[in-house]
DOTORDREN-607996 format. One record per residue (C-alpha): residue in one letter; residue number from 1; x, y, z. Coordinates in pm, whole numbers, plus 50000, padded with zeros to 5 digits. Example, Ala and Ser with C-alpha at 12.3 -4.5 7.8 and 13.67 -1.06 7.14 Angstrom:
2
r; k; xx; yy; zz
A; 1; 51230; 49550; 50780 $
S; 2; 51367; 49894; 50714 $
REM end
This chain:
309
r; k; xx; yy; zz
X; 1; 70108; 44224; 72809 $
X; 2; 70018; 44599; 72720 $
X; 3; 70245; 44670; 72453 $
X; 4; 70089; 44982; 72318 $
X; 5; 70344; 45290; 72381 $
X; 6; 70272; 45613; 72287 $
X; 7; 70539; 45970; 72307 $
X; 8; 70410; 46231; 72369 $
X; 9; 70498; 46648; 72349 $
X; 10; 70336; 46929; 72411 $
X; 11; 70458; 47283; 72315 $
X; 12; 70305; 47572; 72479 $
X; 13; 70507; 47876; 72432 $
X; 14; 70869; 47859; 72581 $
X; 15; 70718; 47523; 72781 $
X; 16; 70815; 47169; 72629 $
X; 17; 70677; 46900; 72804 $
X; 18; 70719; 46486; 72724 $
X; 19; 70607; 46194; 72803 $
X; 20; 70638; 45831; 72689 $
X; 21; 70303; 45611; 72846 $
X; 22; 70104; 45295; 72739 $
X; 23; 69713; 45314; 72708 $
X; 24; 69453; 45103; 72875 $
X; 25; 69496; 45172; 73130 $
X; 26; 69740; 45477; 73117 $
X; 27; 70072; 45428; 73280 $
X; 28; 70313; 45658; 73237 $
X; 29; 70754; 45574; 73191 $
X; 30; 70893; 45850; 73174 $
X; 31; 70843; 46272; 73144 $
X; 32; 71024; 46579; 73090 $
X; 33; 70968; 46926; 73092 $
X; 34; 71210; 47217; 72957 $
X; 35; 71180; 47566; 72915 $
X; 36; 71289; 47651; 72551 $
X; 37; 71507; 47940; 72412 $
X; 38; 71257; 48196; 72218 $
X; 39; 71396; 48050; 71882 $
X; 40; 71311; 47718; 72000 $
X; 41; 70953; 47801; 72095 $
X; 42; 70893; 47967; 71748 $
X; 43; 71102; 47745; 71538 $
X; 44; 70855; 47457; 71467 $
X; 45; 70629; 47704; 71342 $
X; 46; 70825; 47910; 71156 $
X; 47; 70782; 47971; 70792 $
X; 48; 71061; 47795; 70588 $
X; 49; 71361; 47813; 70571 $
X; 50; 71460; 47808; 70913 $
X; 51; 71773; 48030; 71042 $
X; 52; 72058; 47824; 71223 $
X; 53; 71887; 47919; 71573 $
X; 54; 71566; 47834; 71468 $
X; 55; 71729; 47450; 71365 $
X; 56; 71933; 47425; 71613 $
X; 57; 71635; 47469; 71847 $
X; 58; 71442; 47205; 71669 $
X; 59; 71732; 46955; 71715 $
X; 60; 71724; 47012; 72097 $
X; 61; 71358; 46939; 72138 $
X; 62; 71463; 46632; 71905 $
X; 63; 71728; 46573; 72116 $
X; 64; 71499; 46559; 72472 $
X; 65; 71213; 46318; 72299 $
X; 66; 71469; 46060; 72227 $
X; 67; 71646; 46079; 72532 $
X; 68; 71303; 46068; 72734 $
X; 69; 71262; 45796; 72479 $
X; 70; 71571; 45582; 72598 $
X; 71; 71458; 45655; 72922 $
X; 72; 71134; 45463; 72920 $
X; 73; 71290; 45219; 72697 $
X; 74; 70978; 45117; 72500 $
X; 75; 70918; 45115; 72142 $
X; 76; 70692; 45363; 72050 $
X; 77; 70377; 45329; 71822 $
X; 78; 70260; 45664; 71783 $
X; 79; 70395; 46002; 71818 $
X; 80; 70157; 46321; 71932 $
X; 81; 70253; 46651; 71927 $
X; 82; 69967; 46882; 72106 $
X; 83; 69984; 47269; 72031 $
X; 84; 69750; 47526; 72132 $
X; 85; 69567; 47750; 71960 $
X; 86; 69664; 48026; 71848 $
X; 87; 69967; 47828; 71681 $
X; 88; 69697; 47615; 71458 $
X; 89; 69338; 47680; 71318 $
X; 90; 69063; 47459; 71409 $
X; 91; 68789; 47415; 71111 $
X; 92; 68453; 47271; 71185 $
X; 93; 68143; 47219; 71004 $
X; 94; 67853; 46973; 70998 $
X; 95; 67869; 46801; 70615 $
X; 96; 67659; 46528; 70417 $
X; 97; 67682; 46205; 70650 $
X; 98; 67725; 46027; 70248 $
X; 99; 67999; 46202; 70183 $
X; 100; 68329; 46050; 70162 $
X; 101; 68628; 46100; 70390 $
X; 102; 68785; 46297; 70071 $
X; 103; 68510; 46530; 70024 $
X; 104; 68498; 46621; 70404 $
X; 105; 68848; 46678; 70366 $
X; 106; 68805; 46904; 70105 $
X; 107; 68537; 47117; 70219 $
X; 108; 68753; 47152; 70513 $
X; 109; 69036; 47257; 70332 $
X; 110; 68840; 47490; 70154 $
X; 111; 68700; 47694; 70481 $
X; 112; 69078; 47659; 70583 $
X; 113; 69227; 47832; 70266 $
X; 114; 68995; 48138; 70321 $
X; 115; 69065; 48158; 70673 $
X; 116; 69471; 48162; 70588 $
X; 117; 69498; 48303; 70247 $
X; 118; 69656; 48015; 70196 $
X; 119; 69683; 48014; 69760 $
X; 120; 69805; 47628; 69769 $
X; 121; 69641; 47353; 69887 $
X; 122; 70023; 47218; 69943 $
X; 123; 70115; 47479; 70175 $
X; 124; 69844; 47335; 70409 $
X; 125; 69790; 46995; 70620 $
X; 126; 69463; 46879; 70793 $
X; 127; 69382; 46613; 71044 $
X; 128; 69079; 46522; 71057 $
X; 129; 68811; 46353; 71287 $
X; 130; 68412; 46315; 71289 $
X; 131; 68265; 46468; 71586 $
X; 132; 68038; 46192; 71802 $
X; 133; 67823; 46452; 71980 $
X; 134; 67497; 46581; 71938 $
X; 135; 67555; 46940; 71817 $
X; 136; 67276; 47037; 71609 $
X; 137; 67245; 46981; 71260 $
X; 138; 66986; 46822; 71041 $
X; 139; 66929; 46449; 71034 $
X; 140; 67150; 46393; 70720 $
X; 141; 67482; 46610; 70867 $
X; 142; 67745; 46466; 71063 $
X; 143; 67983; 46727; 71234 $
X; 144; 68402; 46736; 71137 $
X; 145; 68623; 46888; 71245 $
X; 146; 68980; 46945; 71119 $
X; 147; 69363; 47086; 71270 $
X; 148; 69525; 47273; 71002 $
X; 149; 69860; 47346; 71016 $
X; 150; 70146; 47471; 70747 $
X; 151; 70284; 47131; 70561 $
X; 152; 70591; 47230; 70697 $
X; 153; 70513; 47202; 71062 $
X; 154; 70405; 46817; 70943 $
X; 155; 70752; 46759; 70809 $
X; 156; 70953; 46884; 71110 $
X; 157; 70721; 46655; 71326 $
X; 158; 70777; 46340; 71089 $
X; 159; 71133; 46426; 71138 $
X; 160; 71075; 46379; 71493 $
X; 161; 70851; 46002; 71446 $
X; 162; 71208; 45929; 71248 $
X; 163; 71447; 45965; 71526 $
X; 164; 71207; 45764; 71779 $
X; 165; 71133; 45523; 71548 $
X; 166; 70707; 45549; 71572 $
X; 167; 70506; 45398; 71333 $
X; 168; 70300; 45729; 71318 $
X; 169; 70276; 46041; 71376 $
X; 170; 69957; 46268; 71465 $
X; 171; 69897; 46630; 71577 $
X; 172; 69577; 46811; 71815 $
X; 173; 69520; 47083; 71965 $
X; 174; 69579; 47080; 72306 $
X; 175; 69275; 47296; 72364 $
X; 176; 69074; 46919; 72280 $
X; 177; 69240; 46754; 72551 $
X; 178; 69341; 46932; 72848 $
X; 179; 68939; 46951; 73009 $
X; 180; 68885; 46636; 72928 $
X; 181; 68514; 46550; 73063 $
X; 182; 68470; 46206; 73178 $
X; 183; 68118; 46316; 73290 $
X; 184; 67913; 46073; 73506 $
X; 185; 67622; 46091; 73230 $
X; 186; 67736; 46081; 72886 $
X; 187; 67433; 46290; 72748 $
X; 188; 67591; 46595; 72956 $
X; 189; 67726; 46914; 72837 $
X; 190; 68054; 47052; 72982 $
X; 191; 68279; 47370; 72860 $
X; 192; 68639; 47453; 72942 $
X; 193; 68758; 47754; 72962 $
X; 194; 69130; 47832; 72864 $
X; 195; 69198; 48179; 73034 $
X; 196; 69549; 48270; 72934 $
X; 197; 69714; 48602; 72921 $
X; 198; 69646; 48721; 72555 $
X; 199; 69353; 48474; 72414 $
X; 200; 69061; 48246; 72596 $
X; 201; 69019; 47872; 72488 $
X; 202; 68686; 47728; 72485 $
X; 203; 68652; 47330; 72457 $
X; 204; 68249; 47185; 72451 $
X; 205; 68278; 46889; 72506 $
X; 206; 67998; 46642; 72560 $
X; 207; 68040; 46337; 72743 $
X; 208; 68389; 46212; 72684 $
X; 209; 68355; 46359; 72347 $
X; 210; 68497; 46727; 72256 $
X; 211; 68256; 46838; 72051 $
X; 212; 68330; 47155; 71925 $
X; 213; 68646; 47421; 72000 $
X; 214; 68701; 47798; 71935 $
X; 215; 68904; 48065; 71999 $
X; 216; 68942; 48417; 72042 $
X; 217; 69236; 48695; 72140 $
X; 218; 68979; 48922; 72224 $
X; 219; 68797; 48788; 72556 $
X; 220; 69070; 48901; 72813 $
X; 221; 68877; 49020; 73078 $
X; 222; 68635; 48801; 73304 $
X; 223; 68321; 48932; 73152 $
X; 224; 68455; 48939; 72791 $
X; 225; 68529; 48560; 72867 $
X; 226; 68221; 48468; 73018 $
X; 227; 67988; 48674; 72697 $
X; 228; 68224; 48495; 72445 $
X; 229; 68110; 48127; 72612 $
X; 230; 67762; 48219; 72624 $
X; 231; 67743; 48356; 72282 $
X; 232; 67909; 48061; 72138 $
X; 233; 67667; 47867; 72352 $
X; 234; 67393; 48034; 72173 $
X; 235; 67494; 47996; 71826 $
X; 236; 67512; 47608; 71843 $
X; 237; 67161; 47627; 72016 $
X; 238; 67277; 47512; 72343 $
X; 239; 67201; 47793; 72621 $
X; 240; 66907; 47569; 72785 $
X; 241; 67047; 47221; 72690 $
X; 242; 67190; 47221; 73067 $
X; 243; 67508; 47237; 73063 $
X; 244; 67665; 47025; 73349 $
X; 245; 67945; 47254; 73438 $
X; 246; 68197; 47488; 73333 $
X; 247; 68578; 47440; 73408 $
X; 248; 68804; 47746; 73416 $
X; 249; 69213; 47626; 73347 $
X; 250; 69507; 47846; 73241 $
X; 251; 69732; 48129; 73366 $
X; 252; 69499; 48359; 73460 $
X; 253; 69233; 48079; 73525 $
X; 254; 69145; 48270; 73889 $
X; 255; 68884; 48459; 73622 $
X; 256; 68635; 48234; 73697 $
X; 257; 68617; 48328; 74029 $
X; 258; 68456; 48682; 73921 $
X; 259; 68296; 48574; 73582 $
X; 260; 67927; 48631; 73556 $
X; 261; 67706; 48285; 73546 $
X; 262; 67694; 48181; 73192 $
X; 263; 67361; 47981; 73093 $
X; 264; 67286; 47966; 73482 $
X; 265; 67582; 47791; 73586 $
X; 266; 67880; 47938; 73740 $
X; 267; 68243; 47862; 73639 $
X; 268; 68447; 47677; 73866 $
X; 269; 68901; 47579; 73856 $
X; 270; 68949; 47267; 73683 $
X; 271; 69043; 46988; 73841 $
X; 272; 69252; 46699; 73703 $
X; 273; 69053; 46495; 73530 $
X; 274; 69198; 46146; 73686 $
X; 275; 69357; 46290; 74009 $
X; 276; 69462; 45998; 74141 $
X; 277; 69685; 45906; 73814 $
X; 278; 69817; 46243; 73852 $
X; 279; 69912; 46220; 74194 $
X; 280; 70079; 45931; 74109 $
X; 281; 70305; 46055; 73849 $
X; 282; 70401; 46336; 74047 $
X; 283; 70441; 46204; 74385 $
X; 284; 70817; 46283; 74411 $
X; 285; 70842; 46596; 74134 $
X; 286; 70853; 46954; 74178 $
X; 287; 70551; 46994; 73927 $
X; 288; 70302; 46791; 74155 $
X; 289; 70149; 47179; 74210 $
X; 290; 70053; 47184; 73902 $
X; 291; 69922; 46828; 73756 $
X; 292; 69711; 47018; 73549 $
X; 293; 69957; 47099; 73312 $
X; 294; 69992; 46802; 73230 $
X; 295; 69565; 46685; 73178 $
X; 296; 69606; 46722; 72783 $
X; 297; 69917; 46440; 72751 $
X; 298; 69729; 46239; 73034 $
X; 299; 69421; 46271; 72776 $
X; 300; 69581; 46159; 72486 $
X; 301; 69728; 45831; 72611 $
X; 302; 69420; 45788; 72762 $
X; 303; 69254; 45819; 72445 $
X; 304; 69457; 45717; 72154 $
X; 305; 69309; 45412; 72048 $
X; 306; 69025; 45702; 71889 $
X; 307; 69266; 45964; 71761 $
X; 308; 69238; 46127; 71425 $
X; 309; 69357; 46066; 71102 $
REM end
């Protein structure tokens, strides 16, 4: 019997969403999703110490995991929190394939600490994952890539593992999930495109692999969005690699209807990427419009067995 459960949440602005699912295949138990007050959307990112809205707001997110937990009924292994960018930084580099998971770490930490300011490495936490993808780099390089978030935002989320009981507790960005690309060829090249209303997303992913992500609150406009693709495109040496598609996703996602073609291929709405799970698990709920909303949770059940330390 499948007894790998996994909870999951997902904060995206005022939008909580949860789930509680086993892996392998994916079946989901049970899933919520709340519209926060603005302290609560802010709170878990706040910089210590928090007001009395700002932990009040945390208990009530608390408060809907474990009763979504109850609901399901199943222990839980593993607790995931996604969050999208711009609420974490996303460090990547290709490093010495020799080196030790320590010294990745470090150098990770160290591109992190410039990007922040940060002037402790306390004040900063990393996950961290090597990047199975071809992105290039010479023969004795192997690509990382690391979350960073403020220690703090760790703590409030162990705090969370506590009251559900997980053995463990991880974060991602949600920006590595939601287009996930089960190509049909796993030597393919696919890009997502998160258009939202104040910052674009972009996801590489090759294969099932996402192999690189980046961000910008600059590219607001279709043709801003489709130059920032193609220019990332061209710095990792990629514009003729053939890329397989490009999947648009978001608010304002209806961009990629007028974007120009970026290395020769147009950019089309995402679809779900397992439609017929999604159907499922929204067969009798007002959010069955939407299923892509919930791609990245979908995602991580899907592939937790390979999540980052």
């Amino acid at each position: 019997m499948n007894t790998a459960y996994d909870a999951v949440v997902e904060l995206w602005g005022a939008t909580c969403r949860v789930a509680v699912g086993s892996r392998a295949p994916v079946q989901w138990y049970a899933h919520t999703e709340q519209t926060l007050s603005p302290p609560a959307s802010r709170a878990l990112f706040a910089v210590a110490p928090l007001s009395d809205a700002q932990a009040a707001a945390l208990t009530d997110v608390q408060a809907q995991l474990t009763a979504t937990f109850r609901t399901a009924g199943a222990a839980v292994d593993t607790l995931h929190v996604l969050v999208h960018p711009p609420a974490a930084l996303t460090v990547q580099a290709p490093l010495q394939s020799t080196a030790s998971a320590s010294a990745c770490r470090r150098a990770l930490m160290q591109q992190a600490a410039l990007l922040t300011g940060a002037r402790r490495a306390q004040a900063l936490r990393l996950a961290m994952t090597a990047v199975d993808a071809p992105l290039p780099a010479p023969a004795s390089m192997q690509w990382h890539r690391g979350l960073v978030l403020p220690s703090a935002v760790y703590g409030r989320v162990d705090d969370w593992g506590t009251a559900v009981n997980a053995d463990r507790v991880a974060i991602a960005s949600s920006a590595a999930h939601t287009c996930d690309a089960r190509a049909p060829r796993q030597d393919s090249w696919h890009l997502g495109l998160g258009c939202h209303a104040a910052h674009t997303e972009y996801a590489l992913w090759h294969g099932d692999t996402c192999a690189y992500l980046y961000y910008t609150p600059l590219a607001t406009t279709p043709t801003d969005r489709a130059y920032f693709a193609a220019l990332l495109l061209n710095r990792l040496g990629l514009s003729d690699a053939g890329i397989a598609a490009i999947w648009a996703y978001g608010a304002t996602a209806q961009h990629a209807a007028t974007m120009p073609p970026i290395a020769g291929i147009q950019p089309r709405l995402a679809q779900p990427p397992h439609p017929k799970a999604m159907r499922r698990l929204h067969a009798s709920d007002a959010s069955s419009l939407h299923p892509l909303r919930w791609a990245g949770i979908h995602s991580i059940l899907a592939h937790t067995a390979s999540y980052p330390d």
